[in-house]
N, C-alpha and C positions, 0 to 999 in steps of 0.2 A: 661424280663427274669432276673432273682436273680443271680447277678454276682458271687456270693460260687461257680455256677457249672461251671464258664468259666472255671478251669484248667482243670476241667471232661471231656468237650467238646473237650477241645484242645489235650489233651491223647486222645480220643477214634479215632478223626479225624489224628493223627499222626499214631496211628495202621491201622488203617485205611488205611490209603494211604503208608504203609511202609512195609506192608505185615509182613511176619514171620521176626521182627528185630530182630538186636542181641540182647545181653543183656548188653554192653558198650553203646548203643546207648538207649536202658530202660533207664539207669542211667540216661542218661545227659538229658533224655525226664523230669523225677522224679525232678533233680536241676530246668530244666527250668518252673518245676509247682510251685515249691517253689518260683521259685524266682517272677515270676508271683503271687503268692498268696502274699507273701509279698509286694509287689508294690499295689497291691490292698489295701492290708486293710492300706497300710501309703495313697492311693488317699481315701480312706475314712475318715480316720484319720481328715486328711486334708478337709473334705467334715465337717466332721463335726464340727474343728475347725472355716471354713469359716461360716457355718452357726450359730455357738453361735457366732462368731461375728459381723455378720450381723443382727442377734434380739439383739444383746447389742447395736447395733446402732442403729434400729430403734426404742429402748426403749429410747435410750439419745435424739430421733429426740421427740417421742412422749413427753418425758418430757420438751422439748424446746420449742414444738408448746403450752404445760402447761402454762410456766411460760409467752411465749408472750402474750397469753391470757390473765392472768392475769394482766401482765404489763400494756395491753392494756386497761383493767378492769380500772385497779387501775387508770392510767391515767385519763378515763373520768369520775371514778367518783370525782377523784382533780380537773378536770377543772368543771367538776358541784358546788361542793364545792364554785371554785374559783368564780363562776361567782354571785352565790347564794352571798357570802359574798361582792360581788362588788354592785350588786346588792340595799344590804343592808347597806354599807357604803352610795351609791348615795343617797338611801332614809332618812338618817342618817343625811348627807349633808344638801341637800334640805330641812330638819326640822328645820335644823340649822340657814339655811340660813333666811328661813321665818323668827325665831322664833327674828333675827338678825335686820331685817328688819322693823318688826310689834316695836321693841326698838326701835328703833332708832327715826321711827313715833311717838312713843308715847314720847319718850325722848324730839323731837323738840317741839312736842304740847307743852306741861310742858316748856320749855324755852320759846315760842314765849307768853303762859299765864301769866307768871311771869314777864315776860316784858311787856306787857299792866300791870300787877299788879303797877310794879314800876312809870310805864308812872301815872298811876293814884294815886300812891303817889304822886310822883312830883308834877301834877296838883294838889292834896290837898295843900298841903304845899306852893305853888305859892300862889294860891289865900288868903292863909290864910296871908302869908309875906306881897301881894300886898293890900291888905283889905285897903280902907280907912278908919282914925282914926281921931277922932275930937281931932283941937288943936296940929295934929301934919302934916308934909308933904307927902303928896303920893311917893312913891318910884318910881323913874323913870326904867321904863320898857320896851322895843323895842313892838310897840302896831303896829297893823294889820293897814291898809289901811281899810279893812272894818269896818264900827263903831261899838263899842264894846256896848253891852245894858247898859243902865245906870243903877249903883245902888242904890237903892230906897233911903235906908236909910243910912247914914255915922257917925251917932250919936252913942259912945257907949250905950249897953242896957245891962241889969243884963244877964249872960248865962244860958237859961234855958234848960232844955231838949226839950221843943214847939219848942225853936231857932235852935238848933243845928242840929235836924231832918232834914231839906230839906234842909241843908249844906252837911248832909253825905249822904243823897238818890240822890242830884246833883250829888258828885261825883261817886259815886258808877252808874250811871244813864249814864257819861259822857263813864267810863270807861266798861260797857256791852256795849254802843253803838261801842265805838271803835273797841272793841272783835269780835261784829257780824262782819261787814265790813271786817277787817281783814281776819276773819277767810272765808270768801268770795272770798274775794282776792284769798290766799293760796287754794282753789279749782279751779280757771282757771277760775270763773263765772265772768267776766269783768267790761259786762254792767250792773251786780245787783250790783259790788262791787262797782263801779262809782258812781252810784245813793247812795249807803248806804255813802261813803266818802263824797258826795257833802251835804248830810241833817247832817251829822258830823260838817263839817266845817261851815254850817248855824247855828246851834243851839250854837255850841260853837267854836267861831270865835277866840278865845286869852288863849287858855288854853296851857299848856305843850303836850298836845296831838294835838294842832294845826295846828303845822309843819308837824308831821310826816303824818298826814291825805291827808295834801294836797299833802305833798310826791307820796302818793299812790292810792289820787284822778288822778296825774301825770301819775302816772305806768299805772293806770285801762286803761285811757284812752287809750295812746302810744297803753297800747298791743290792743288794739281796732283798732290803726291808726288812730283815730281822734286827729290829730295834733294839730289844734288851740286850744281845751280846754284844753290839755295837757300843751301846752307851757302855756298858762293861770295860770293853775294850780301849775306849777312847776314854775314861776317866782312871785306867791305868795308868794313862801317859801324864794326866793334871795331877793326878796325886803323887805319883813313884818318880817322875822326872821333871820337876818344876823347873829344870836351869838348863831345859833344851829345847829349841824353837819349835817343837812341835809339841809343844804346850796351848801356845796361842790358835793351832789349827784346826787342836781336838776343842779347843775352845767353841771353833766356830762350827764344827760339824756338830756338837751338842747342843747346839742352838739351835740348827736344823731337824735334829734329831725331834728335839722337844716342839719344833712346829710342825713335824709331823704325827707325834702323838698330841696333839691338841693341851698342848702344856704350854700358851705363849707368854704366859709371865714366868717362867722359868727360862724363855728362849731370852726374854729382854734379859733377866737380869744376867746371864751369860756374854750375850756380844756388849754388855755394859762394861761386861769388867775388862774383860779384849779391849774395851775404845777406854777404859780407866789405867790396867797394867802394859799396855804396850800401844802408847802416843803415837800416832804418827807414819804408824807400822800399815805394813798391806793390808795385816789382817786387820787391823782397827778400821780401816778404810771398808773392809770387806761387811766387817762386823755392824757398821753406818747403814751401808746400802742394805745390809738386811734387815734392820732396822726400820728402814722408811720402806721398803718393800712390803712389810708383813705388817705396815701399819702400827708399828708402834716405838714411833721415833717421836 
């Protein structure tokens, strides 16, 4: 029912039950619609103050569930972003890393090549110092235990290009063999690298590359575990080449040697003399730590 007629209703239900009033009592009926009528329209008033401010609030709510929305948006498209760009750093990384790597490889090759290069300078250069010369004395040299081949001819002769040919294909000859072998080693292959050092050190028994072969005739072996060829090998290099730094290493490999046949007083008295003939040295340092490692420092 439309509240306009409540004062209507409440007049007709006052006459109503008042029968013939007076007309002091009309009056105060007439104030009491007024006043009724205005109490109405300020509850409307108020009716509709409360409800514009109840759609301003739920305009401010709808604009709030907006903006979380979005926030919420925005957010996961940042952490997509984020991970994307993580993502792409790792793969970034890991290119790096390789590209870090495959250097470094190729860096070592290039130094261990240039070191055979030099090993087979040296051996040029030996053989040409130690060359016997008619009329004058052989240079004394630390010469191998195994006999060294003879050379044919000790006469000088005119230098011709004929001569000098299978002087530099020897060495050039001496220095690929070494290369292959080595480079044997350096891939973990043992028992080919054993075999390739042992026809090394047959064909050329007294060169500057001498030592280091049997060196690593030593190693092949060791990492094999065949022990007695190894010490074999590596007391080649302390007996036959006392005045080349791979004396002090077969040193220390024979130390090990002997702690792995259960010979540790031979292992001491070994890295004793490494930390006695060569002061100060890596290996003497090396020869220490194995010392107090194996208990008996």
């Amino acid at each position: 029912m439309n509240r306009t007629f409540l004062p209507l209703i409440l007049l007709g239900t006052s006459l109503a039950i008042g029968g013939c009033a007076t007309e002091p009592n009309l009056t105060d009926l007439q104030k009491q619609v007024q006043t009724l009528s205005l109490q109405q329209e300020a509850t409307q008033q108020q009716e509709k103050q409360a409800r514009d401010r109840l759609a301003a609030i739920e305009s401010q709510l709808d604009e709030h569930d907006f903006l979380v929305g979005e926030l919420i948006k925005t957010e996961e498209e940042s952490n997509l972003d984020t991970r994307h760009l993580l993502e792409k750093l790792e793969r970034t990384s890991a290119m790096l890393r390789e590209q870090i790597e495959q250097t470094r490889i190729s860096t070592q090759r290039r130094d261990q090549d240039l070191s055979i290069r030099v090993k087979a300078i040296e051996a040029r250069i030996d053989n040409m110092v130690h060359r016997p010369q008619s009329g004058s004395s052989q240079i004394s040299v630390p010469v191998p235990s195994k006999p060294v081949p003879e050379i044919q001819d000790a006469s000088p002769t005119p230098p011709t290009q004929t001569q000098s040919s299978p002087e530099k294909s020897g060495v050039e000859n001496e220095a690929s063999a070494f290369r292959s072998a080595y480079k044997i080693y350096l891939k973990g292959n043992y028992d080919r690298a054993s075999a390739e050092f042992q026809r090394f050190v047959k064909h050329y028994p007294s060169t500057a590359l001498t030592p280091q072969a049997f060196y690593y005739l030593g190693q092949s072996y060791y990492e094999q575990k065949h022990y007695d060829p190894a010490q074999q090998a590596l007391q080649h290099v302390v007996r036959d080449f006392p005045n080349t730094k791979y004396r002090s290493q077969a040193l220390v490999m024979l130390g090990q040697i002997m702690i792995e046949t259960q010979q540790r007083s031979k292992a001491q008295e070994l890295w004793k003399q490494i930390i006695q003939d060569y002061p100060g040295s890596p290996d003497a340092n090396h020869a220490k730590d194995q010392l107090k490692k194996a208990g008996l420092s």
